[in-house]
C-alpha positions in Angstrom: -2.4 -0.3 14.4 -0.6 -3.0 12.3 2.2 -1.9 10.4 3.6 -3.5 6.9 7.3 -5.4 7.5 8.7 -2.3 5.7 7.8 0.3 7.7 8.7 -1.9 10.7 12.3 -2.0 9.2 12.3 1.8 8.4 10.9 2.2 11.9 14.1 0.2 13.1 16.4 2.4 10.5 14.9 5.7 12.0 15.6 4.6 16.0 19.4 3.6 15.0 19.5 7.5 13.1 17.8 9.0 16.5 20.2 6.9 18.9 23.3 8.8 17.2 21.5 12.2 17.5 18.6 12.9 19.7 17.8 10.1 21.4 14.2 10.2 20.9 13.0 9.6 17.7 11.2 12.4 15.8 9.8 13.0 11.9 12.9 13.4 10.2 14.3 10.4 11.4 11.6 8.4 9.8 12.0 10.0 6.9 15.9 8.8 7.1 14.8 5.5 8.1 13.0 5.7 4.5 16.0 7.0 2.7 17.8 4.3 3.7 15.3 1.4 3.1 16.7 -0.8 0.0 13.3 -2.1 -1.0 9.9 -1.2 -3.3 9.0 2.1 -3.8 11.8 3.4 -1.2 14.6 1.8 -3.0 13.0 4.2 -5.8 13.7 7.3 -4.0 16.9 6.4 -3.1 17.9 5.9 -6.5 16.2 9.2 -8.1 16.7 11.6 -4.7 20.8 9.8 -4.0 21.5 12.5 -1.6 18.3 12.8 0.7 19.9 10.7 3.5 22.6 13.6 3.6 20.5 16.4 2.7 18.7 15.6 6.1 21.7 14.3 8.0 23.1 17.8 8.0 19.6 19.7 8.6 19.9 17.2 11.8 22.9 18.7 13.0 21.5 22.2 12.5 18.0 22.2 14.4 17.3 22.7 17.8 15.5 20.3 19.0 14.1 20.8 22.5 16.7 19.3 24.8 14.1 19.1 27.6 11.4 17.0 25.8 11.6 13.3 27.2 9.3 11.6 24.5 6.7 8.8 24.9 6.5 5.6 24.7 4.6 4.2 21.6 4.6 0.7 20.3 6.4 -1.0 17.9 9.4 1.4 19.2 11.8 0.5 21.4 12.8 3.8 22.3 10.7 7.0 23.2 9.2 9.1 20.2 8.5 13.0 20.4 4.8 13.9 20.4 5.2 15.4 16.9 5.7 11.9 15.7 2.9 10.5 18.1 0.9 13.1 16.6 2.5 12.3 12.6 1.6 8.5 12.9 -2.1 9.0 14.3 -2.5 11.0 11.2 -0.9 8.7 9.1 -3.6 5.8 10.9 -6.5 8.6 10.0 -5.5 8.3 6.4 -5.0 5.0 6.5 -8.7 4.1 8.2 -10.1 7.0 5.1 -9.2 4.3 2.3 -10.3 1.2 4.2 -6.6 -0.2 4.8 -5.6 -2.6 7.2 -2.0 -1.7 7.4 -0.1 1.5 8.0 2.8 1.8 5.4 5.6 4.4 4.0 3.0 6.0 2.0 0.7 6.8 4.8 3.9 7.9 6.5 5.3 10.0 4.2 1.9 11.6 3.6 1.8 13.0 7.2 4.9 14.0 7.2 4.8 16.5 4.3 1.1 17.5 5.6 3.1 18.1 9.1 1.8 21.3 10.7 4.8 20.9 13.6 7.4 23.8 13.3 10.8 21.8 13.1 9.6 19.0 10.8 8.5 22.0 8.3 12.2 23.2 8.7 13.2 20.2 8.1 11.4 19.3 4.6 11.6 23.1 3.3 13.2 23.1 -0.1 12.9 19.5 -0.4 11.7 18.0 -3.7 8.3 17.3 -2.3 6.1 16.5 -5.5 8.9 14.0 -6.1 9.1 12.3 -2.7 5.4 12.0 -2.6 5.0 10.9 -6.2 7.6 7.9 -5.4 6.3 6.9 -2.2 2.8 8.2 -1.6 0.7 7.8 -4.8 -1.0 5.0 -5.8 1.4 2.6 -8.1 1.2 0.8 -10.6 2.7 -2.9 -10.6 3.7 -5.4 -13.1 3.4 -9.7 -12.3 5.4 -11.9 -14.9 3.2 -14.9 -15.8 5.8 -16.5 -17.7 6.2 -19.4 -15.3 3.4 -18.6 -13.4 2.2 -21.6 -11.4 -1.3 -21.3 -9.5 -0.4 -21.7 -5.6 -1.6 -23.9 -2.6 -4.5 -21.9 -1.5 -6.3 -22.2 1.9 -10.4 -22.3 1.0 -11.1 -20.2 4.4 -14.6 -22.2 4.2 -15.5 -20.0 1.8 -17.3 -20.8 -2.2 -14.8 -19.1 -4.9 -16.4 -19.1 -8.3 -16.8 -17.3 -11.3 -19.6 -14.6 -11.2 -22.4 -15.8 -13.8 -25.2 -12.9 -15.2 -27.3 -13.5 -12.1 -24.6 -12.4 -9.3 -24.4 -9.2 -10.7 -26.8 -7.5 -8.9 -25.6 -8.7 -5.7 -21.6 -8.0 -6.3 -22.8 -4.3 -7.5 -24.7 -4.1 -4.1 -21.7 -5.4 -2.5 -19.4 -3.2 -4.4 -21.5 0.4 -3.6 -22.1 -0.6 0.3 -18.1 -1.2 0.8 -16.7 0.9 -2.1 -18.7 3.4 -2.8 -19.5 4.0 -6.6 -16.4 4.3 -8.3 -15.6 0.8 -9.7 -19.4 0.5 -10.8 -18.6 1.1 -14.4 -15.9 -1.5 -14.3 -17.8 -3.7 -12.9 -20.9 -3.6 -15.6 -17.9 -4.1 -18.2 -17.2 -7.4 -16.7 -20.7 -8.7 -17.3 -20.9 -6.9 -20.6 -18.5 -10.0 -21.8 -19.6 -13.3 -22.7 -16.9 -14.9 -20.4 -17.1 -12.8 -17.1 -13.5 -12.0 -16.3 -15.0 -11.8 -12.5 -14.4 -14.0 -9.5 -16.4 -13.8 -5.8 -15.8 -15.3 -2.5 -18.9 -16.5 -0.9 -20.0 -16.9 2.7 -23.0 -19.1 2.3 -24.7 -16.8 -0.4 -23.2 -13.6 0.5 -20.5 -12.0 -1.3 -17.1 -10.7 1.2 -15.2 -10.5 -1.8 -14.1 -10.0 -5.6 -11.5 -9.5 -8.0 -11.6 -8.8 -11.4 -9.5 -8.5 -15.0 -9.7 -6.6 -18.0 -12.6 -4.8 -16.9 -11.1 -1.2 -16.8 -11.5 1.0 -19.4 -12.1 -2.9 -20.9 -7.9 -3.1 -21.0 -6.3 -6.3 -21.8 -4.2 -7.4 -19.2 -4.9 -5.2 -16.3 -5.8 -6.8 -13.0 -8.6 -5.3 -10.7 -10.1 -3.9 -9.1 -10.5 -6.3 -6.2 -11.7 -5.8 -2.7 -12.7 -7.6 0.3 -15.2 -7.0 3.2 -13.1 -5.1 6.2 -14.0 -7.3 8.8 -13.2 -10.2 6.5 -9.1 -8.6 5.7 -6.4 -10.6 6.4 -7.9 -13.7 6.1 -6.4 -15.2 2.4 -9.4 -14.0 0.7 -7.5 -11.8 -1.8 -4.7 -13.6 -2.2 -7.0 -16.4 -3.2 -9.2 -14.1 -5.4 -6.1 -12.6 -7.0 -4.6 -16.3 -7.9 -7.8 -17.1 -9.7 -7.4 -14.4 -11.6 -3.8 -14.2 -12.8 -4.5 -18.1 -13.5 -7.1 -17.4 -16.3 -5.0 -14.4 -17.5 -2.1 -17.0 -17.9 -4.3 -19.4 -19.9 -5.0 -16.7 -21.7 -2.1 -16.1 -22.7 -0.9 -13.1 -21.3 2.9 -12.6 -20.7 2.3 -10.1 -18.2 -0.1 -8.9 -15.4 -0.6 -4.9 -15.0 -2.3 -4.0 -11.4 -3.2 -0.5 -12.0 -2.9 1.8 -8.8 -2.1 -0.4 -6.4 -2.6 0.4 -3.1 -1.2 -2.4 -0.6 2.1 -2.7 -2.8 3.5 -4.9 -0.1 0.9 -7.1 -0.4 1.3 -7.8 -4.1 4.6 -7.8 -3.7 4.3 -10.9 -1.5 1.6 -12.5 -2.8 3.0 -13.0 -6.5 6.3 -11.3 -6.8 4.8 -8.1 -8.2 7.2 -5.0 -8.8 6.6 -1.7 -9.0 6.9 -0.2 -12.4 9.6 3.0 -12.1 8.5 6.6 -12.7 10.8 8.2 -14.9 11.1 11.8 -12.8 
């Protein structure tokens, strides 16, 4: 299980809540280790829910928690966890493996921990503003990139042909699409080679396609980045940070101002890889 920088750093917020309290971390004090996180979609909640971290704080103080549990070990914590959060981050991992992600993040989190069946973390989130928390932190996003002074970066090529798709790759990268994605982005897709130029671009190994991005493709919006996806076995390998810089560079010389990525998934990963930000919900 590999786990985004921010949820390592709410992981490290909720063992410094449990070290004052319990001792052993459980699910509420990741979802204080959230509260306090000052970054993406968390900083969000912290700003539209202020007083989560001491809504919680005092629910702490109130539940009995069983004094003789001992907890687990479970890496990346440094301290031992209860098996109600073992058993909240496997689910989280479930979820995570459902979409085809690489990394576990808040929103995986977050969506376990509302779907808890465990007694005392249903204690603890009754009466919370749930639709809110999980609009915030566990629903797709969308994300904005300014291409004002974009500038296209160093990429590594990964021995791997990027191009722009031409007519005759278009049976392949719909192939390649329905095998790894299944059939949702096929209408997309056949608006990108309804255009004269084909706002498309695929990553190669030899002849076979292990990757794509796309823009202006849904719905046939100007301005909206994706959808773009990769080959699991090829993640974390540059391939969509490379795919994704080919195509804000043509959206720039295009003109565009601005970069929409409708319902991102890996917000960290944007986030990174051009400074994307997450465009607030007004709740």
């Amino acid at each position: 299980m590999i786990f985004t920088e921010r949820l390592l750093r709410i992981i490290n917020n909720a063992e410094k809540e449990a070290e004052r309290t319990t001792k052993i971390v459980y699910p509420v004090h990741l979802l204080l280790g959230i509260s306090i996180e000052k970054t993406g979609v968390c900083c969000e909640l912290n700003n539209n829910y202020p007083n989560l971290w001491e809504i919680l704080n005092e629910r702490v103080k109130k539940i009995q928690f069983n004094k003789e549990e001992q907890g687990v070990k479970y890496a990346p914590f440094s301290m031992n966890i209860s098996l109600s959060t073992k058993q909240l981050l496997e689910n989280a991992s479930n979820r995570m493996q459902r979409f085809k992600q690489i990394f576990l993040n808040e929103g995986h989190l977050v969506d376990a921990i509302i779907k808890s069946n465990d007694p005392t973390t249903i204690e603890i989130i009754e009466g919370l503003d749930i639709s809110r928390i999980l609009e915030i932190i566990a629903c797709p996003r969308d994300m904005i990139v300014s291409l004002k002074n974009y500038s296209f970066p160093n990429i590594q090529s990964n021995n791997l042909t990027y191009r722009k798709a031409k007519q005759s790759d278009a049976l392949s990268l719909k192939n390649f699409v329905k095998k790894e994605f299944g059939n949702g982005w096929l209408d997309s897709i056949e608006n990108g080679f309804s255009t004269e130029e084909i706002p498309i671009y695929i990553a190669l190994d030899d002849n076979d396609v292990v990757g794509f991005a796309c823009f202006d493709v849904v719905r046939r919006k100007k301005g909206l980045f994706g959808p773009m996806g990769t080959t699991f076995s090829n993640r974390i390998k540059g391939i969509g940070y490379n795919l994704l810089h080919f195509c804000l560079s043509d959206m720039k010389e295009i003109g565009y101002e601005y970069a929409i990525i409708g319902e991102a998934g890996p917000l960290e990963f944007y986030e990174k890889a051009c400074k994307a930000v997450v465009i607030p919900k007004h709740l």
